[in-house]
N, C-alpha and C positions, 0 to 999 in steps of 0.2 A: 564336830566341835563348834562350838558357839562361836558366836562375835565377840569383840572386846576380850582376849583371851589375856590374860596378866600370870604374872610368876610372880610370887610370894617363897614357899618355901622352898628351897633346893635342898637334891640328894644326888651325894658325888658317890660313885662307884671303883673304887680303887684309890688307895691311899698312896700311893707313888709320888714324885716328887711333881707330876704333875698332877693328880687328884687335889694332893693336901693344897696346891696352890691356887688351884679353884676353890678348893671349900676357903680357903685364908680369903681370898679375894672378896668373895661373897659375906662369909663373917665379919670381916672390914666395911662391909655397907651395909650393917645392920640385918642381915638377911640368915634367919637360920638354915643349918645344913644340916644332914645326916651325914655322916663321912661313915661308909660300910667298905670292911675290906675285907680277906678270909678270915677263918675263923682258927681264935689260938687256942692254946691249951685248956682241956676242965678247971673251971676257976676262973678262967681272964678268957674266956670267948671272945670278946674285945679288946685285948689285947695287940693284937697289929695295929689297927688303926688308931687306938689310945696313943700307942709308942706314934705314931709319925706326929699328931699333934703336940706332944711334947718335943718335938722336934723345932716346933715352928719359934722358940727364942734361938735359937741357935744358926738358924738362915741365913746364908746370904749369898745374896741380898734380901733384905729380909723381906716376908711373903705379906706381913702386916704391916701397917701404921700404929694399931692400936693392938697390943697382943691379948688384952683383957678380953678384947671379942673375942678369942679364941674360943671361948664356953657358949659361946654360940653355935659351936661345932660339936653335937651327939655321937659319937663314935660307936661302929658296931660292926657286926659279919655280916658275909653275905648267907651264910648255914641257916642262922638262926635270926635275923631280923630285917630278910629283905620285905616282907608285912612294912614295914613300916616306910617305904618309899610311896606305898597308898594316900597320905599326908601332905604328898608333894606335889609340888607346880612341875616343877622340870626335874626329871631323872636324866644325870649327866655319866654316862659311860667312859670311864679313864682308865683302865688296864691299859697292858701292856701291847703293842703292834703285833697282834696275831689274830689271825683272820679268823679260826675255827672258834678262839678264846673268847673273842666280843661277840659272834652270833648265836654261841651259846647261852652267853650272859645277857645278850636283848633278849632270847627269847626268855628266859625267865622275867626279866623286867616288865615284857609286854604281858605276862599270867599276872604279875603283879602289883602293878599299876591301876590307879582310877582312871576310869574316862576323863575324859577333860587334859589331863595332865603331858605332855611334852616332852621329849627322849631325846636324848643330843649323844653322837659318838666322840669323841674327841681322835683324832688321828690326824696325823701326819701326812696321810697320803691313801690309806685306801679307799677304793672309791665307794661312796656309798652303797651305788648298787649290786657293790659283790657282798656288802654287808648285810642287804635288807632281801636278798634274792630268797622265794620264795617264803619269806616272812609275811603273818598276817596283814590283811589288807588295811589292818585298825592301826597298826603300828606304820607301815608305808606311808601311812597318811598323816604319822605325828612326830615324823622325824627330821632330823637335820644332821649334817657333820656342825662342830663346835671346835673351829681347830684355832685352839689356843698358841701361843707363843713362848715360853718359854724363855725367863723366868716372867711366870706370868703378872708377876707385881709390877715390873719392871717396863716390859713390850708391852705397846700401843695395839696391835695387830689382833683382831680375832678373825678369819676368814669365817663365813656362813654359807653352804651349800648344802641346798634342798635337794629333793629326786623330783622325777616328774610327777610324782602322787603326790607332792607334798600339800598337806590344807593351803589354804591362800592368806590366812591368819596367825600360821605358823610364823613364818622368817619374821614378823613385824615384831610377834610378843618376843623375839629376840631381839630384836632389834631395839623392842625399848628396855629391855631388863640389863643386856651386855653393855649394848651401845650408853648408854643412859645411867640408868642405875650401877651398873659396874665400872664406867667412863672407860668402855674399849674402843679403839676405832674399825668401825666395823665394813670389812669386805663382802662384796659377794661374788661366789667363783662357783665354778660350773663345775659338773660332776666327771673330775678328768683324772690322772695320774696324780699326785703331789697338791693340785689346786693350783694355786698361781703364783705365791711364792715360793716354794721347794719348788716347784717345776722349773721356774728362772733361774733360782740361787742354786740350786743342785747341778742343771747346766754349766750356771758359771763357774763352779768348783772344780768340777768335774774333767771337765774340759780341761781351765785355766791348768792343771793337773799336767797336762798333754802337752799343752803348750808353753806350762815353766821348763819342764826340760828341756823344750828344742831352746828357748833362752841362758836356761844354765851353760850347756853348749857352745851357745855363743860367746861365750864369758861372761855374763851376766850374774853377779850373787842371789843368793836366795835375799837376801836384804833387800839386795837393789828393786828385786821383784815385788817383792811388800810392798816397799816404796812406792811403787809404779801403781799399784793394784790397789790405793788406799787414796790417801789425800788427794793427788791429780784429779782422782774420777769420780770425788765424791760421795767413796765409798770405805768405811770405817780402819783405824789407822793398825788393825790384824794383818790385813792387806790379804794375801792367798793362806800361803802358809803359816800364818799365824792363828786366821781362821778356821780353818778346818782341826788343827791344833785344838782350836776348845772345843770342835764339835765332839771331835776325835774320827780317827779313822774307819773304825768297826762302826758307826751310825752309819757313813761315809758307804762303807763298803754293805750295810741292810737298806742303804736309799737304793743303791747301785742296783743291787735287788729286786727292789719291789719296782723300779724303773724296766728293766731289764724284762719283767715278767706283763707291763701294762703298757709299756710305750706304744703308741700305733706304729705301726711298718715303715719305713722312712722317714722317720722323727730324727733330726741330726745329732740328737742326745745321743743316739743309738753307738755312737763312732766311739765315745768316749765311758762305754760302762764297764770298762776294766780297770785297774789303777795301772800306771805306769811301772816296770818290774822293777825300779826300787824303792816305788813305795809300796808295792805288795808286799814286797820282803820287809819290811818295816813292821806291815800292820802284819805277818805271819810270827813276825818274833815278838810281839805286845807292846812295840816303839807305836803306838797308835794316840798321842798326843796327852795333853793337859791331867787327864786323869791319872795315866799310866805313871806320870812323872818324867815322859821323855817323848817329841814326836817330833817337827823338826826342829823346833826347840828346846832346850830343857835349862834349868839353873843346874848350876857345880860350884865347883869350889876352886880356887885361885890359891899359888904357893902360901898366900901369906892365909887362906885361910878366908878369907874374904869371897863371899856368894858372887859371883859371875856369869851372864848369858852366854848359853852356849848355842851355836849352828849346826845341823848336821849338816855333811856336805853329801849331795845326791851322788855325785859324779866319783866320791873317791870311797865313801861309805864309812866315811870317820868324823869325829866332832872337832870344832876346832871355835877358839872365839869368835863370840859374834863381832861383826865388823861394821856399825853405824853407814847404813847409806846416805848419799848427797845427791841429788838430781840434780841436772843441769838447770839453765834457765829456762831451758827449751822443755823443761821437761815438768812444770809444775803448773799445769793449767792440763784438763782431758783436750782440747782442741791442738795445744800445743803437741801433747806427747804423741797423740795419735799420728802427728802428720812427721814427725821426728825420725831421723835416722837410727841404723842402731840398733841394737835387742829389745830395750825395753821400748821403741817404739813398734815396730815388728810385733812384738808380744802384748801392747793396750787394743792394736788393730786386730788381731786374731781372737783376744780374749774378749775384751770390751764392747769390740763393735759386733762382734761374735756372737754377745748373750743378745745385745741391744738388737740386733736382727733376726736372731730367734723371739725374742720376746716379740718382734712387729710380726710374726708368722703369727703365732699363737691366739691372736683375736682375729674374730671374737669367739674360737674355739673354749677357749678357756676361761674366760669374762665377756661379757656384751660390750662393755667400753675399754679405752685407752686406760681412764681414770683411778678404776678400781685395780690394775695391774698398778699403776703407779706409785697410789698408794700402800699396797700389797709389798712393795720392797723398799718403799721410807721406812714404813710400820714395822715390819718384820723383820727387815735383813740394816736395819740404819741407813741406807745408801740416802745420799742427801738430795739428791733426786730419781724418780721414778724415771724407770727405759726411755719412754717417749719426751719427759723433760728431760732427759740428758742427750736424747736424739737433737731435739731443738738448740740446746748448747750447741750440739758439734755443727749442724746445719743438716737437716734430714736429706734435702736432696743431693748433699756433696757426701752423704754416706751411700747414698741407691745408686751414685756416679762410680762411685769407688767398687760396690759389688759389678757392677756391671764390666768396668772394665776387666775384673778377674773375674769373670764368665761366672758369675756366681748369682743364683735365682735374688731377685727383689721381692722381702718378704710380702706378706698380704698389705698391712695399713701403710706402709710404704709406698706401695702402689697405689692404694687410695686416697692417698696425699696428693702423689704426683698425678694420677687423673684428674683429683680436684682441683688442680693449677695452685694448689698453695705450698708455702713455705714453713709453716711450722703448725705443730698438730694440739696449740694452743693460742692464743688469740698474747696480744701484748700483755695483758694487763693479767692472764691464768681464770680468767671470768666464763671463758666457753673453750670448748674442746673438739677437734674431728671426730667423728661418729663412721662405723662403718660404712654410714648410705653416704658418704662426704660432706656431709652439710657441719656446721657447725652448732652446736648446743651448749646450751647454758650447765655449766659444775656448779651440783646441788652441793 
């Protein structure tokens, strides 16, 4: 592949709700697509993918600014007009999370592709190289994962992870087309499990999961718990169970999965890849969140008639009204709640300090820097600070005090803090950052 490699035209591979928002995103910056999906009936062969762009006034939030580019988007099948991805700078793979489905579909893509031109998988999580394993050496060498966010109009976040074949011209010409020309904020994560956001935020779910129950137990509400797991920490006001609620359960229980099946061997994810039995029994009867119409929240109806929040309650297995939480004074700040008596202090130090310590294991396994983790879960998951600034909030060394005292290992960049005699893993003013060798560097 040449120098100076640029993308001009894109062709998005699957018209799903995240294809179309690719190809919207793109057509929004003036950029044609081909949008190819299967193929419909004699007469409308393009048909699927016709219908999802006619989709696109109806959005939301909506996939456009300008829906007139919409006609910037050629719709067609994969049967009959993948020829025409030959035309294209980057051919972007967006089907659905199945392993055998997208390496069947690269390999067509890579028979029908020009030289020169760019291959991106879009996924969630599987790693590229079960994607690209024994795939030509031409294609190994012009690919990337493209892992979008979801809805993509909306999220900042695009993670970028190459393989080790990747050209060296490759990640840039994405970097100026997404980064730039589409205005994503662009990550780079290593070829792991999930990447770097789902790897943190699927912990923190997961987990938090484990350890709302032992809270419920304690008397703590499902509200109170929100509460706790939201504004305190700087993390969006869904809080656990409201969360997962939009994701919905059944993603929840396909991350657990594909977790379950990739994790490395004592990854402490590993503790928490079952659901809790009442909320399997939730997600086995289709109470599996927002979509469903019911998950542990749902709207109902009030005597008079009048739409009302409803709660499910774990511990008794019945709905009852929701009941607006109050935290203390002690309890609206993450330094405060963490060091707080109580369930919901109990349950910010298990769950919070929990991921925040997983996450200082994870580098530079799963990124080269602090930085790009950081960013990775402002971007992707809203938290208003990234692991390592919110470590710095709590005070890093009075978290590696606290693991210690409960016999509990000090992740990696933790301990390369505390070797490096320093106190926080960002300088005063967010200008330089600790690095794995300890030294400090300048955030590009």
């Amino acid at each position: 592949m040449s120098g100076g490699l640029t993308i001009g035209k894109v062709a998005v591979i699957g018209a799903g709700t995240m294809g179309l928002s690719i190809a919207a995103l793109c057509a929004d910056r003036d950029v044609p697509v081909v949008l190819l999906d299967r193929a419909g009936p004699a007469g409308d062969r393009a048909g699927p993918a016709r219908a999802a762009i006619e989709r696109l006034p109806g959005l939301r939030p909506a996939a456009m600014k300008r829906l007139e580019k919409a006609a910037l988007i050629t719709p067609g099948n994969v049967e009959d007009d993948l020829g025409r991805i030959a035309d294209c700078d980057w051919v972007c793979e967006a089907v659905f999370e199945d392993l055998a489905t997208k390496r069947d579909l690269l390999a067509r893509i890579e028979a029908a592709r020009r030289a020169g031109s760019v291959v991106s998988t879009n996924t969630s999580g599987i790693p590229l190289r079960d994607l690209v394993r024994d795939m030509p050496a031409h294609l190994r060498r012009d690919i990337v994962v493209t892992h979008f966010f979801n809805p993509v109009a909306v999220m900042r976040l695009c993670e970028i992870v190459p393989g080790p074949e990747t050209a060296p011209d490759v990640v840039p010409a994405f970097e100026a087309f997404i980064g730039v020309r589409l205005g994503k904020g662009i990550v780079h994560a290593k070829d792991t499990v999930n990447f770097i956001a789902n790897r943190i935020g699927c912990f923190f779910m997961l987990m938090g999961l484990h350890k709302a129950m032992d809270a419920l137990e304690a008397g703590a509400s499902a509200e109170a718990i929100d509460a706790a797991l939201g504004e305190p920490v700087g993390l969006p006001s869904t809080g656990l169970f409201g969360l997962i609620d939009l994701i919905g359960l059944d993603v929840m229980d396909f991350v657990a999965k594909n977790l379950a099946a990739n994790l490395p061997q004592g990854d402490a994810g590993r503790a928490y890849l079952r659901f809790p039995a009442p909320v399997q029994a939730m997600a086995e009867r289709g109470q599996i969140g927002r979509k469903a119409g019911a998950g542990f929240y749902r709207m109902g109806k009030a005597a008079d008639g009048s739409r009302v929040r409803e709660t499910f309650d774990l511990r008794t297995g019945a709905w009852r009204a929701e009941a607006k939480a109050v935290l203390g004074d002690r309890e609206r700040t993450a330094r405060d709640l963490i060091v707080s008596q109580g369930p919901l202090g109990r349950l910010a130090w298990d769950v919070v300090g929990g991921t925040l310590a997983y996450a200082a294991g994870l580098v530079p396994g799963i990124a080269d820097d602090i930085v790009n983790v950081d960013r990775a879960m402002r971007w992707g998951y809203a938290w208003a600070k990234g692991p390592f600034e919110l470590l710095d909030e709590l005070d890093p060394l009075d978290v590696a005090q606290r693991l210690e005292a409960a016999r509990q290992p000090v992740p990696a960049m933790l301990g390369v803090l505390c070797a490096a005699g320093r106190t926080r893993f960002y300088d005063a003013e967010g200008r330089a950052f600790l690095g794995v060798d300890g030294r400090m560097h300048p955030q590009t």
